[in-house]
C-alpha positions as CSV (number, residue, x, y, z in Angstrom):
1,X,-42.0,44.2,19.4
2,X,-45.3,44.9,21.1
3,X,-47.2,41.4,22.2
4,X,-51.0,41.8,22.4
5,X,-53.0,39.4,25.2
6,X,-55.8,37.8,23.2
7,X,-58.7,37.4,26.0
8,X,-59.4,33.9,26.0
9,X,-63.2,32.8,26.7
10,X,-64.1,30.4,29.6
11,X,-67.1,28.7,30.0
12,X,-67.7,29.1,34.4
13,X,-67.5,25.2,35.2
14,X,-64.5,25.1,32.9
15,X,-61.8,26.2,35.9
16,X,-63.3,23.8,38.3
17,X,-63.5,20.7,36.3
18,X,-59.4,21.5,36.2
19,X,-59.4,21.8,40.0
20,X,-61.1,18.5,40.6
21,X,-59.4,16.9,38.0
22,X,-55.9,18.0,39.7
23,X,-57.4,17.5,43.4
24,X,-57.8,13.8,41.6
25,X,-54.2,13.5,40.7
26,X,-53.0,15.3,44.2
27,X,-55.5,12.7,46.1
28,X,-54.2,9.5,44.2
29,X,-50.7,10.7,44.5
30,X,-51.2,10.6,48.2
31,X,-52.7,7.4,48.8
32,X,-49.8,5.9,46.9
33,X,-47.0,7.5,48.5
34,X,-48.8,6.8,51.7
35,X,-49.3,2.9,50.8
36,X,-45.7,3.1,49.9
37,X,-44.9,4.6,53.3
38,X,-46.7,1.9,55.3
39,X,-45.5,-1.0,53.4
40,X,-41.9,-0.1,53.5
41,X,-42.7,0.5,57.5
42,X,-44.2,-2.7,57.7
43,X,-41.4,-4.6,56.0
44,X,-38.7,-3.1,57.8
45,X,-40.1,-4.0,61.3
46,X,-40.9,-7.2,59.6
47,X,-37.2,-7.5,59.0
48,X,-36.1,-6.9,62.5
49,X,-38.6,-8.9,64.1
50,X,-37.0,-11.9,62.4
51,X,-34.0,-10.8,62.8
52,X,-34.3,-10.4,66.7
53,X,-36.2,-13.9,66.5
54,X,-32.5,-15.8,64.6
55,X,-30.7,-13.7,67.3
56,X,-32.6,-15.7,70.2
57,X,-32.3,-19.1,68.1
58,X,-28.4,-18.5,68.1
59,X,-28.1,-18.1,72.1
60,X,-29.6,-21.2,72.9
């Protein structure tokens, strides 16, 4: 069984509307997983900081 390559035309901006369209997706991705990073950050010293502040409340 012999397989042939059928050349495929592409128009030139064809290759870079791909690449931003994926530099889009890679961009967005990151702001989100970023976001995600700081907000679970932020809520775990959140946590602790009220959790050192019942820890004080206790001792007196």
């Amino acid at each position: 069984m012999k397989l042939t390559v059928i050349p495929v035309r592409r128009i030139a901006g064809d290759d870079n509307r791909h690449r931003s369209k994926t530099m889009a997706a890679l961009g967005s991705f990151l702001l989100l997983a970023s976001a995600s990073v700081l907000t679970a950050s932020y809520l775990r010293s959140r946590a602790a900081r009220s959790r050192r502040q019942e820890a004080r409340v206790t001792r007196r």
